[in-house]
N, C-alpha and C positions, 0 to 999 in steps of 0.2 A: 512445442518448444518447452523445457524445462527451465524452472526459477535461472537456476544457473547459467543456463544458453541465456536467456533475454538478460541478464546483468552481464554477460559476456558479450554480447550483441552491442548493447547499452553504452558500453566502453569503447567498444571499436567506432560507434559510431559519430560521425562528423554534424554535428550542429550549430546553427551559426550563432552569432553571438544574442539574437532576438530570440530563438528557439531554446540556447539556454537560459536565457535570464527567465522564459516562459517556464520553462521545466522548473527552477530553484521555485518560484514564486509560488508556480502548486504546487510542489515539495511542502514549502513553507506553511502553506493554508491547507494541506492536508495534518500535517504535525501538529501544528496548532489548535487544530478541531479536537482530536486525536489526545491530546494532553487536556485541555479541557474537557472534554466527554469521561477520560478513566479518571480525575480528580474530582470530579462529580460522583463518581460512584454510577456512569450510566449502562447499562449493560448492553453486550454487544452484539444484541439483536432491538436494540432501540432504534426507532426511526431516524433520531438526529447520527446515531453513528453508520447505520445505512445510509443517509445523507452523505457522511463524508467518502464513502468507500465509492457512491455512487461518480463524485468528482472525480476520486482516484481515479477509478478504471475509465472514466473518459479521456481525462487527460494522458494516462499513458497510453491508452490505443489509439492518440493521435500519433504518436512515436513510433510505439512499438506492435506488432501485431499479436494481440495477449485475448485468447477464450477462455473461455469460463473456467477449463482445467488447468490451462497457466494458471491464470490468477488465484484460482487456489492453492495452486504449488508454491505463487511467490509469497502469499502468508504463510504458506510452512516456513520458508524459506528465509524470511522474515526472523522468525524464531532459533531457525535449527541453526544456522552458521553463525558464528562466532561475531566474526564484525558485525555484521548485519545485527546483532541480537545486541550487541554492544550500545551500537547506534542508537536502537529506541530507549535503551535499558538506561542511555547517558542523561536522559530527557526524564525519565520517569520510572522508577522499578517495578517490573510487572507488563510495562505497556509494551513489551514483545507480544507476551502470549495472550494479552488482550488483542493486541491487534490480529493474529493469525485466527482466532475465535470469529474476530469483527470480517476479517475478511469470505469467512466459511458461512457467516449469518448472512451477509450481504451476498455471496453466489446462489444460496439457498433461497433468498428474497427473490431474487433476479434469474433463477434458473431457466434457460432455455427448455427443459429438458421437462 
């Protein structure tokens, strides 16, 4: 499934109201990590930001069903679409392509393969 399908997926899908308030909350403590780690200057094959990716992709593969090749699509993905790159870039400039970095360190960390 590509970036795109699982944020298309994502949308269609029905969550109840405990399922999103779960969803914003990691949203939140993933951002949060995420801005703190690139204002530190910490690079994105650092344990603590493998840390946060390793939350990420738990918590969204409660959701959604995301392997190792999704979830490196959705840090391209992350970066290359506009809103998407908007969104991290509103938070901190740069923290787009740190993060699709962070997420390619973190598959690399984690690799099945």
């Amino acid at each position: 499934m590509s970036a795109a399908e699982m944020n298309s997926t994502a949308e269609e899908q029905e969550f109840s109201e405990e399922d999103q308030q779960a969803i914003m909350a990691a949203w939140q403590r993933t951002i949060t990590g995420l801005i703190e780690l690139a204002s530190a200057d910490a690079a994105p094959d650092d344990p603590r930001t493998i840390a946060v990716f390793a939350d990420h992709y738990a918590w969204m593969a409660t959701y959604w069903p995301v392997s190792h090749d999704d979830y490196v699509e959705l840090g391209r993905f992350y970066a290359a679409y506009p809103d998407s790159r908007a969104r991290f870039e509103a938070h901190r400039p740069g923290l787009a392509a740190f993060v699709t970095e962070a997420v390619e360190c973190y598959a690399r960390a984690r690799s099945p393969r």
